[in-house]
DOKEMI-604585 format. One record per residue: x, y, z of N, C-alpha, C in turn; residue number from 1. Coordinates in steps of 0.02 Angstrom, whole numbers. Atoms other than C-alpha are relative to their C-alpha. Layout:
PT    nxx    nyy    nzz   caxx   cayy   cazz    cxx    cyy    czz guse
PT      X      Y      Z      X      Y      Z      X      Y      Z  NUM
...
end
This chain:
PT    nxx    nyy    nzz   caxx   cayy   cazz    cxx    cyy    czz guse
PT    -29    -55    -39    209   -406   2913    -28     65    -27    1
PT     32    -54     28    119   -260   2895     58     69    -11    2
PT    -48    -37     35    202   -105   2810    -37     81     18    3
PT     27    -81      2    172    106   2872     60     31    -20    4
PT    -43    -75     30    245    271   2800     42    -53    -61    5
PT    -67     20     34    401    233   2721     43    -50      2    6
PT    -44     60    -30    471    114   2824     -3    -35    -15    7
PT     22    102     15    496    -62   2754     35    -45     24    8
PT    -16     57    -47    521   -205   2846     43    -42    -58    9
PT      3     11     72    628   -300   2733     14    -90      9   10
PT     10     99     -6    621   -509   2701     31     12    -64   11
PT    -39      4     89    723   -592   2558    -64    -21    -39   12
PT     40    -12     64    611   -582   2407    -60     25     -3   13
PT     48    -53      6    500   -431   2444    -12     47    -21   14
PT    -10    -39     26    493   -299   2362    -52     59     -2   15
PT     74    -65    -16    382   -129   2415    -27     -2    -63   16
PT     34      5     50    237   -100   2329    -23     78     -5   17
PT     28    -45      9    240     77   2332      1     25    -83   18
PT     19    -35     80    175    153   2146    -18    -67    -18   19
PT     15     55     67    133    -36   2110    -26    -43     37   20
PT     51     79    -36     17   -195   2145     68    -59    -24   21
PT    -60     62     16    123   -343   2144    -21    -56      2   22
PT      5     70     -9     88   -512   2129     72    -63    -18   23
PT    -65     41     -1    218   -646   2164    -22    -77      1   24
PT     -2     83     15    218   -823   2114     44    -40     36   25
PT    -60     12     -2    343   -923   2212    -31    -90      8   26
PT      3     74     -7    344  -1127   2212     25    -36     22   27
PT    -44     35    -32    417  -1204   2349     -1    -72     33   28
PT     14     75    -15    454  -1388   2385     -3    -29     66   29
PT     -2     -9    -49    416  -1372   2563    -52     50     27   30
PT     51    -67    -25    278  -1296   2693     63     29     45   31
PT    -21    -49    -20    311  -1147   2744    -41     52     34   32
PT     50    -78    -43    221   -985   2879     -7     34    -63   33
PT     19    -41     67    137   -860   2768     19     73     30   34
PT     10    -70     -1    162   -674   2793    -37     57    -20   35
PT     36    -32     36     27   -556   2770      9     74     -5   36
PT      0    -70      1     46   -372   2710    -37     42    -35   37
PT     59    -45     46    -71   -227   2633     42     41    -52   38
PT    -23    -42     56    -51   -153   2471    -32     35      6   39
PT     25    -82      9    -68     34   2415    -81    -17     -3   40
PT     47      0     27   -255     71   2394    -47    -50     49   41
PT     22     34    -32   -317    -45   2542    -38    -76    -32   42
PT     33     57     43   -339   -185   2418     13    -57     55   43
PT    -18     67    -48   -330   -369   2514     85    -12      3   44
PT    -51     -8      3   -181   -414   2572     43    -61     -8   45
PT    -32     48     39    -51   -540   2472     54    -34     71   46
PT    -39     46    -28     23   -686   2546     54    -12    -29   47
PT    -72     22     21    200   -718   2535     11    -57     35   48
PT    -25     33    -35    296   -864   2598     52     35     38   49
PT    -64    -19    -46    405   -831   2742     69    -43     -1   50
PT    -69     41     21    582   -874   2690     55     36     13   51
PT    -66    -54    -12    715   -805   2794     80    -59    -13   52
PT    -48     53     19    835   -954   2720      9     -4    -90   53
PT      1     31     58    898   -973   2551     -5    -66    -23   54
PT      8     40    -13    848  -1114   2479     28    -43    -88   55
PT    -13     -8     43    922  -1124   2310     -8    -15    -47   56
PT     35    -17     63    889  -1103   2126    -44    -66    -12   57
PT     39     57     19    829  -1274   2098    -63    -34     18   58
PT     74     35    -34    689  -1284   2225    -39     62     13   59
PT     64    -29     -9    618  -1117   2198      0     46    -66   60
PT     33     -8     47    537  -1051   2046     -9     63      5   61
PT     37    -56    -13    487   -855   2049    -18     40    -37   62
PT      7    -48     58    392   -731   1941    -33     44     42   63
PT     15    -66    -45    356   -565   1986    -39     51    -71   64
PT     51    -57     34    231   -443   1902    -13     48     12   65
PT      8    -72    -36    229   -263   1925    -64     12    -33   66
PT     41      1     19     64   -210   1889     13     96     11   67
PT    -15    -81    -35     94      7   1881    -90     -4      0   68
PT     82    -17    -20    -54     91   1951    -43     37    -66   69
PT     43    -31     71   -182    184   1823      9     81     21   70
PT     28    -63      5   -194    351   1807    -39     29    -30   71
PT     64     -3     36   -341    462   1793     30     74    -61   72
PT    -15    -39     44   -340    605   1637    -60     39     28   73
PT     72    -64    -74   -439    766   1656    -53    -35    -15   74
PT     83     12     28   -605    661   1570    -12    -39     67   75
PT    -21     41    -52   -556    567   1723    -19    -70     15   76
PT     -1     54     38   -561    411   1621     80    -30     38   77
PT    -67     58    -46   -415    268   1710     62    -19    -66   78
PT    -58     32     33   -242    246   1587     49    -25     47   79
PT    -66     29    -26   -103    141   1622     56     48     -6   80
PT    -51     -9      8     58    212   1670     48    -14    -58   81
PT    -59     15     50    192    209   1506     54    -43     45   82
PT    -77     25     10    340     79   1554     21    -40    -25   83
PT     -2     70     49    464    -26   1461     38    -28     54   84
PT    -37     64    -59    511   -178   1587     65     -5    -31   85
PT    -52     26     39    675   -233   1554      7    -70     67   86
PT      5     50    -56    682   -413   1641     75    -13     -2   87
PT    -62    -19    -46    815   -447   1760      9    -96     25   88
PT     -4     91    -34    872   -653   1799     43      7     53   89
PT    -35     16    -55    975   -692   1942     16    -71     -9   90
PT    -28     27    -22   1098   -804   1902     12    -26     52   91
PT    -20     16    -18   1184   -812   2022     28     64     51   92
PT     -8    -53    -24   1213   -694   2174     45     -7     71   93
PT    -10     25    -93   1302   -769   2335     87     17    -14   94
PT    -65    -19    -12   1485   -706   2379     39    -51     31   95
PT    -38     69     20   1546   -895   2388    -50    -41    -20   96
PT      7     43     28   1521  -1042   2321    -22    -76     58   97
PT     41     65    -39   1400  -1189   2427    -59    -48    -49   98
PT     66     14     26   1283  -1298   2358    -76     21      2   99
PT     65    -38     13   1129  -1207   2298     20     60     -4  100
PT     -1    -70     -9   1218  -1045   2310     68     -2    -59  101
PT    -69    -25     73   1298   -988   2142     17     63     21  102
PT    -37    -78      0   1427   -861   2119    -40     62    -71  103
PT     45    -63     46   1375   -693   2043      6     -6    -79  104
PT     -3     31     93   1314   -695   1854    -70     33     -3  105
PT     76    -38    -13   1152   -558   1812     -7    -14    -87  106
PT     31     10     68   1061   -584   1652    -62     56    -22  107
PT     60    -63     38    974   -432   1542    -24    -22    -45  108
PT     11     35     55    860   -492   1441     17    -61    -47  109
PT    -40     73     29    929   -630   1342     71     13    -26  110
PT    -62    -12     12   1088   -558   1280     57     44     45  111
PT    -84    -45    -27   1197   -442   1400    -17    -26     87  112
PT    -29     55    -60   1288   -535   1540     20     55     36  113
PT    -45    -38    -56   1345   -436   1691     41    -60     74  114
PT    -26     66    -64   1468   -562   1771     10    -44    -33  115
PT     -8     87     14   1526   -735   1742      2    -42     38  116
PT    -18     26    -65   1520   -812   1917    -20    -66    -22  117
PT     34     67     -4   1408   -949   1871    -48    -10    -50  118
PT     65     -2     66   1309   -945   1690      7    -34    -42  119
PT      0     62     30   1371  -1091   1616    -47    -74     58  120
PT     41     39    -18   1286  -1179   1764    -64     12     24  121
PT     39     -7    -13   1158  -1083   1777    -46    -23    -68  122
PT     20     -3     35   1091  -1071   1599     16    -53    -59  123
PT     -1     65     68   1068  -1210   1458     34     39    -63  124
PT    -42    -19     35   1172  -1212   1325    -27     41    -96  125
PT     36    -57     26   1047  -1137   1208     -2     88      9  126
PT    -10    -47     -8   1022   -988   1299     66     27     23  127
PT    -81    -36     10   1231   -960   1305    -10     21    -37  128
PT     -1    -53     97   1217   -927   1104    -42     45      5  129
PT     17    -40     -6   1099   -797   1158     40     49     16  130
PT    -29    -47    -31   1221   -698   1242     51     45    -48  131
PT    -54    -25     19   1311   -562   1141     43     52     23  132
PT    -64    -41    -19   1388   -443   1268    -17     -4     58  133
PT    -12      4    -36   1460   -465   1414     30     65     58  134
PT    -14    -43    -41   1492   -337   1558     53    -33     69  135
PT    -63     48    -62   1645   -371   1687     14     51     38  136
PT    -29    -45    -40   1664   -285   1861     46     16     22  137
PT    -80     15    -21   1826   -344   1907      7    -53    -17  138
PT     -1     66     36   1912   -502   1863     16    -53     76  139
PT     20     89    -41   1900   -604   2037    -36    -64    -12  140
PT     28     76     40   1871   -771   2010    -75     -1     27  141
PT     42     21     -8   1710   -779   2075    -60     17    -43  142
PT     46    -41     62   1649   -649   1939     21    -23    -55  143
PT      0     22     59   1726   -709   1805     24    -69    -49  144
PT    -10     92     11   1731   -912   1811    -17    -37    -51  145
PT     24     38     49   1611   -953   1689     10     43    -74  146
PT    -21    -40     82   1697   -840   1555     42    -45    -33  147
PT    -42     35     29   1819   -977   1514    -54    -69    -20  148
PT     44     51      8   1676  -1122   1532    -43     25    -58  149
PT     40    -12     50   1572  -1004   1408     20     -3    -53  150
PT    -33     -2     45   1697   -994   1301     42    -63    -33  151
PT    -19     70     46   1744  -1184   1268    -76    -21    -19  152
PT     57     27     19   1550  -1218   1272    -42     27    -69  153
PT     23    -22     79   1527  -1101   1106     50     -2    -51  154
PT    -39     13     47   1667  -1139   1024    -11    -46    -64  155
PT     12     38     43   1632  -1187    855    -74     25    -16  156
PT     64    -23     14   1446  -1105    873     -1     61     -2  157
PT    -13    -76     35   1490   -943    849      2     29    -59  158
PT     -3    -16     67   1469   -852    690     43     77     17  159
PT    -22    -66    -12   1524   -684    777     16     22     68  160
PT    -32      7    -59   1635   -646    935    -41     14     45  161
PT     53    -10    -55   1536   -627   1101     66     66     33  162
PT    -42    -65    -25   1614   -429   1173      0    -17     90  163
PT    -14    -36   -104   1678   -411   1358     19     52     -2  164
PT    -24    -74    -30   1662   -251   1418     28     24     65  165
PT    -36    -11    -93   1761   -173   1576     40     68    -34  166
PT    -61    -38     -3   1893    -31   1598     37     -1    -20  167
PT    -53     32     27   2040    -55   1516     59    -28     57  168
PT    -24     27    -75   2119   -106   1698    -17    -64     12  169
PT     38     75    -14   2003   -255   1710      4    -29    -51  170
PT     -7     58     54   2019   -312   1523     75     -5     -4  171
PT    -75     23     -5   2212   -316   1534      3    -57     57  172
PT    -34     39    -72   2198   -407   1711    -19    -78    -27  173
PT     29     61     16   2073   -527   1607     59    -23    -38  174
PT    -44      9     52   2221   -530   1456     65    -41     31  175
PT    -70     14    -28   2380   -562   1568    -53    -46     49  176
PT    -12     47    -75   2302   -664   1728    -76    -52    -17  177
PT     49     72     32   2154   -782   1641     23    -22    -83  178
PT    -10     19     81   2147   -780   1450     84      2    -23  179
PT    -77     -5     23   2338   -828   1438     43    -74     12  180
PT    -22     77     25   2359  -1012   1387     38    -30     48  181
PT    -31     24    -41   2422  -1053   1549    -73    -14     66  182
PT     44      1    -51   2265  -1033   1679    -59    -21    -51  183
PT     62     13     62   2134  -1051   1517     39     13    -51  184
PT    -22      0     85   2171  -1082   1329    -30     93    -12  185
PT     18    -74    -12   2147   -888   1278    -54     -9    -71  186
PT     50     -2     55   2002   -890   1171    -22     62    -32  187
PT      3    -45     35   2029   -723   1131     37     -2    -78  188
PT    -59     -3     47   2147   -777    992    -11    -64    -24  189
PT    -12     69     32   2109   -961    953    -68      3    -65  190
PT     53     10     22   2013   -999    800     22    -69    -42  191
PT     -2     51     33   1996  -1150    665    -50    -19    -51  192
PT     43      7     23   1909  -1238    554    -65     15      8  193
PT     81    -28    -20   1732  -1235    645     -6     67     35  194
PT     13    -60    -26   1769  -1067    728     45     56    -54  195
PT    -43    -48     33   1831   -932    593     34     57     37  196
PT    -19    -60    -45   1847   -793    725    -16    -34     73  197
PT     24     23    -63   1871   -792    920    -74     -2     14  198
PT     56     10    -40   1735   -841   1028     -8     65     32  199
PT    -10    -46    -61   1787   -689   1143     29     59    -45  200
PT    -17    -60     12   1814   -516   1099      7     56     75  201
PT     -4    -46    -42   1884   -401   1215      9     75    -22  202
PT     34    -49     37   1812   -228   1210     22     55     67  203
PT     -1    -51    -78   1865    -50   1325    -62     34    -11  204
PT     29    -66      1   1769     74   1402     45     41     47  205
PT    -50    -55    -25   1819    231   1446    -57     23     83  206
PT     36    -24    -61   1765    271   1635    -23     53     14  207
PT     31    -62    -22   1627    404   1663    -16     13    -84  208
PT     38    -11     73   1594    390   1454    -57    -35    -33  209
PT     25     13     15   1450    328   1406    -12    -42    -82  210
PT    -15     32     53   1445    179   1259    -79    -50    -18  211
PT     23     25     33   1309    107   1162     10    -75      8  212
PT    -25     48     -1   1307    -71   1187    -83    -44    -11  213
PT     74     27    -13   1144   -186   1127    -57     76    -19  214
PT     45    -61    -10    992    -80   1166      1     51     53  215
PT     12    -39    -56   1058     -8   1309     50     45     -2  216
PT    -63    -42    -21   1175    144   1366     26    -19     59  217
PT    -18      6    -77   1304    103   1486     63     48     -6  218
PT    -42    -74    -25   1429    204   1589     41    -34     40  219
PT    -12     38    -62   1556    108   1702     26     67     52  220
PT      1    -30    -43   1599    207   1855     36    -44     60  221
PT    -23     59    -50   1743    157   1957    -15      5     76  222
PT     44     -4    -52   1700     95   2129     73     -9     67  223
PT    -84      9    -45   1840     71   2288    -12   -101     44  224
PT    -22     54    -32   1877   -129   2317     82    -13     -1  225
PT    -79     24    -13   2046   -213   2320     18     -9    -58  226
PT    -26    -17     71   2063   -223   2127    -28     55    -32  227
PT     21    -37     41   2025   -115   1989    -80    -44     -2  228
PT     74     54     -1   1826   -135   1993    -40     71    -15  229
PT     36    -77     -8   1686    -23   1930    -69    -20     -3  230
PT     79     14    -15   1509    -15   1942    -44     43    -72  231
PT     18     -4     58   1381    -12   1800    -58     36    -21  232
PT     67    -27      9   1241    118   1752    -14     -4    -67  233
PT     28     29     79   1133     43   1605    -76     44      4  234
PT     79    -37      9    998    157   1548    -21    -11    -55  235
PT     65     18     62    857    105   1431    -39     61    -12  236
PT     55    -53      6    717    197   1372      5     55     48  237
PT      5    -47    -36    656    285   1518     -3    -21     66  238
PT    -13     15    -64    726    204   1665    103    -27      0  239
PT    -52     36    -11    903    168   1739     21    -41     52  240
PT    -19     47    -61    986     20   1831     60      3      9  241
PT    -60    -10    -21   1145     41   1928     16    -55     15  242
PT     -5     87    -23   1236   -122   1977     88     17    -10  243
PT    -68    -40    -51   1374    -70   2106     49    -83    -13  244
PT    -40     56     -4   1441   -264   2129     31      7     57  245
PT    -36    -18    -64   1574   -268   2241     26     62     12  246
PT    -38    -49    -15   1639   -123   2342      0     22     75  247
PT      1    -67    -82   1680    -43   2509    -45     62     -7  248
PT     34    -58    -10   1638    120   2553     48     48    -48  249
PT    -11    -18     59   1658    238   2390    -24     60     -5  250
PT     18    -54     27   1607    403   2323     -9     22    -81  251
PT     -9    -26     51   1617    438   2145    -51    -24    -35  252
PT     62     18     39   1478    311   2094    -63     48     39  253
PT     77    -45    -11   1352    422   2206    -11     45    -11  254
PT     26    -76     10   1395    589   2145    -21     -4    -70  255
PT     -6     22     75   1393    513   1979   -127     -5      5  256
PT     67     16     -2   1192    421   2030    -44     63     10  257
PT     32    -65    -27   1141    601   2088    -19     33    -63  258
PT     13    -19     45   1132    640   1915    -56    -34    -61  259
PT     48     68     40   1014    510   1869    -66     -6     41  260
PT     66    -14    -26    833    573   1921    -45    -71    -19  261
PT     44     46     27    766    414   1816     30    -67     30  262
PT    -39     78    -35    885    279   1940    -75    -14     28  263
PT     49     43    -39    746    147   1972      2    -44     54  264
PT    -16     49    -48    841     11   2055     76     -7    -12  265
PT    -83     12     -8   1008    -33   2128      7    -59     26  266
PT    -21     64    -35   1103   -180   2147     69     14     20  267
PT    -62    -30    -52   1242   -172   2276      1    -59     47  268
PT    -25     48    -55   1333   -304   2395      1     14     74  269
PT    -10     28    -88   1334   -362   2587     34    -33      6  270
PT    -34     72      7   1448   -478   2590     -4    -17     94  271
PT     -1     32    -39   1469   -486   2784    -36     38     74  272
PT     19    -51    -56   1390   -443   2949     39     49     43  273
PT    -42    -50    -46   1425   -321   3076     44    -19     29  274
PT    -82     24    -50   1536   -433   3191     64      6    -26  275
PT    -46     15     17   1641   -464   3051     20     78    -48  276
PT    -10    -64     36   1673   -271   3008     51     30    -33  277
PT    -97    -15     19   1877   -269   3011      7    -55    -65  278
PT    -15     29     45   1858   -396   2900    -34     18    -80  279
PT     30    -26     52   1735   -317   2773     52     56    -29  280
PT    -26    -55      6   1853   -167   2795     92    -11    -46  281
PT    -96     13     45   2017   -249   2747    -20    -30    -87  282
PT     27     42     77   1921   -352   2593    -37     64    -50  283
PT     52    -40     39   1831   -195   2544    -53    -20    -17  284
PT    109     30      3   1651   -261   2563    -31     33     45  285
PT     28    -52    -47   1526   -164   2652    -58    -90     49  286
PT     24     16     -3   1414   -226   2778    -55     15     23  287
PT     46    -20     -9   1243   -200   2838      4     90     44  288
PT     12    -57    -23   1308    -52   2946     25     55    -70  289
PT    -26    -47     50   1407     26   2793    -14    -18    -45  290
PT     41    -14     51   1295    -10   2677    -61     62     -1  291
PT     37    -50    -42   1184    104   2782     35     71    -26  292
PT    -49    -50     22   1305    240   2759     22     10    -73  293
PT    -19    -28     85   1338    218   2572    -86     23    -38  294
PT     72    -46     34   1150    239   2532    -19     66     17  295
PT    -14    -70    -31   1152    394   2643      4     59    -54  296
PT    -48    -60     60   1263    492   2500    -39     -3    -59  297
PT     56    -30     56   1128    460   2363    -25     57     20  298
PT     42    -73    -19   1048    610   2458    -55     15    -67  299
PT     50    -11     50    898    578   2339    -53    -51     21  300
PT     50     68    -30    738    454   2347     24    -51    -34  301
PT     -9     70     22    764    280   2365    -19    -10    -59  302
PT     41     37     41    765    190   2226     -3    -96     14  303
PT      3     73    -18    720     -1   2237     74    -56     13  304
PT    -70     38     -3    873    -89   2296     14    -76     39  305
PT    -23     73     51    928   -263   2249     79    -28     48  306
PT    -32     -4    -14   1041   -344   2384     31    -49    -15  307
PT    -24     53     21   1181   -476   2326     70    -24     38  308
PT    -50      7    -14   1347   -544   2360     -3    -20     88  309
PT     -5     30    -57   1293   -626   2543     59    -43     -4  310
PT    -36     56    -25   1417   -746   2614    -48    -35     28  311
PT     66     52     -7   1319   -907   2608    -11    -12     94  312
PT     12     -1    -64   1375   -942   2789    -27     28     55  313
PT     28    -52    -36   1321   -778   2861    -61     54    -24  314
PT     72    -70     36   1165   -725   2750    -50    -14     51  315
PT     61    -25    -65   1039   -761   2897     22     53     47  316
PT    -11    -48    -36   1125   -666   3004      8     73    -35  317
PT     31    -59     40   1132   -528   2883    -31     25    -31  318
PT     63     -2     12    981   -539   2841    -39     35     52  319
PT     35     -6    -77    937   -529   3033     -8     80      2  320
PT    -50   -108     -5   1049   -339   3023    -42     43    -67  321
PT     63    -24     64    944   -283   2859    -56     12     25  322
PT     63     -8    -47    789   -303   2943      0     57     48  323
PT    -12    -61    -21    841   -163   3051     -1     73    -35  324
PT      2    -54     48    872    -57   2906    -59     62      2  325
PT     80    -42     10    743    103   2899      3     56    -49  326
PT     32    -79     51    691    227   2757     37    -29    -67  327
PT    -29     18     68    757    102   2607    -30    -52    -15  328
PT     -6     60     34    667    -21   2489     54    -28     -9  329
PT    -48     54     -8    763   -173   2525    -36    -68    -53  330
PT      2     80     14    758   -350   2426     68    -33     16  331
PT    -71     58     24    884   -490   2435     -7    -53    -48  332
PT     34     49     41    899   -576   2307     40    -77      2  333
PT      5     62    -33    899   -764   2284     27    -11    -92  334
PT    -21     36     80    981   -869   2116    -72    -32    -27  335
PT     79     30     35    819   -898   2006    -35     28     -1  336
PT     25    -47    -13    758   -732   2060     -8     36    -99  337
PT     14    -28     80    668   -656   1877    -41     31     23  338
PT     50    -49     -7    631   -473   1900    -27     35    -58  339
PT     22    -49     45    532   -352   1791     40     63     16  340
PT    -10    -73    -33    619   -186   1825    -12     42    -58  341
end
């Protein structure tokens, strides 16, 4: 599908190539139509598979390579652009639960969790003991399922508590309505012979304060769903990633993003199409039309945005309504999805 101006046409696992060459690997157990489009610089133009179906984590494989462009100096000799990647997994991203389609669960690097939907079945039990801090948007079960599964599967392999971070709204809701020896053993508090200290540490932040966590700075920023829920700006070096999660239609995270000239990419939910709008509206989920409208209020340039939280039943069709979309790098992403950002 060829690509002019600004406009991008958008397919699940595409991702514009403006400022960058891209090459995409994907391995699928099945033929499939190809799609052809031109990159910057009239170089040839890369084949993708055409995959307007999820097809899930187990039967597709993906690596993605940003390649930044060069720039010339005054000798007008070719350097590479300075950036530091920070890679990005995809758990688990679907707003229920079907076979092939895990619940939400994002992976930074090897240690900081955003989510628990599904990362005990996504990830081997090796890379669990990698994980030492955890990020929590709200405590619906679908976000934070595999916090109790992570937490019997390291028990005993712990030398030093694994932190959940949230609001202090969302770690009480975790304290009183999961971790409370009635819905899950509370592994904030159990220890023993092979475990000297909990598995689980629960940790606040203060909303709109910025905390040190790992190598990264984060900031939560509350967002408007049906519980206490906030959304997460993690800035590295010299790039930041926002990662909205769930929410309706909101304000405070965009006057907040307006202040963040270095936002690269956003991740933010769809959960349902347009037909089903009264129902997005009562659940507080946006959907393709009011997602439209919440990017609007960045009133700044796109940055690359990362779409999640489909309803498995209705992600073609909102997929279909995306495709409409105009003047926004779009992806959707897929469980098994490993970006560079």
């Amino acid at each position: 599908m060829p690509r002019t101006g600004t406009c991008i046409a958008l397919l699940p696992g595409d991702i514009p190539t403006a400022g960058f060459g891209i090459l995409v690997i994907l391995n699928i157990r099945q033929e499939t139509e190809t799609t052809e489009f031109k990159t910057p610089g009239n170089r040839p133009p890369t084949r993708l598979p055409h995959d307007n179906k999820h097809r899930g984590s187990s039967s597709i494989q993906t690596r993605t390579i940003y390649r930044p462009r060069k720039k010339q100096n005054s000798a007008g000799a070719f350097k590479s652009a300075k950036r530091t990647p920070v890679k990005f997994r995809v758990l688990g991203c679907s707003g229920g639960q079907l076979p092939g389609y895990n619940l939400s669960s994002f992976l930074i690097g090897d240690s900081l969790l955003i989510d628990a939907g599904s990362t005990t079945a996504a990830l081997s039990l090796t890379a669990q003991q990698k994980i030492r801090d955890i990020l929590i948007t709200h405590i619906h079960l679908d976000h934070v399922m595999a916090l109790g599964t992570l937490a019997d599967n390291l028990y005993g392999k712990c030398k030093v508590p694994v932190n959940v971070w949230s609001v202090g709204r969302v770690i009480d809701g975790l304290a009183k309505s999961f971790f409370n020896d009635q819905v899950w053993p509370d592994f904030t508090r159990i220890t023993g012979p092979s475990q000297r200290s909990p598995v689980l540490r629960l940790r606040r932040l203060r909303a709109g304060r910025a905390m040190k966590i790992g190598d990264h700075s984060i900031t939560a920023i509350e967002v408007g769903h049906v519980v206490p829920t906030v959304a997460f700006f993690i800035e590295s070096k010299n790039q930041t990633l926002l990662h909205v999660g769930d929410t309706g239609p909101t304000e405070k995270v965009w006057s907040f993003a307006r202040k963040h000239p270095d936002l690269g990419s956003l991740v933010i939910e769809t959960s349902f199409p347009n037909r089903l709008q009264d129902v997005a509206d009562v659940s507080r989920h946006l959907t393709p039309r009011t997602l439209a409208q919440e990017l609007d209020k960045l009133a700044m340039q796109s940055p690359r945005i990362f779409i999640t939280h489909l309803k498995p039943e209705f992600r073609s069709e909102v997929i279909r309504e995306l495709h409409k979309l105009k003047g926004h790098r779009l992806r959707v992403l897929r469980d098994g999805d490993v970006l560079q950002l």
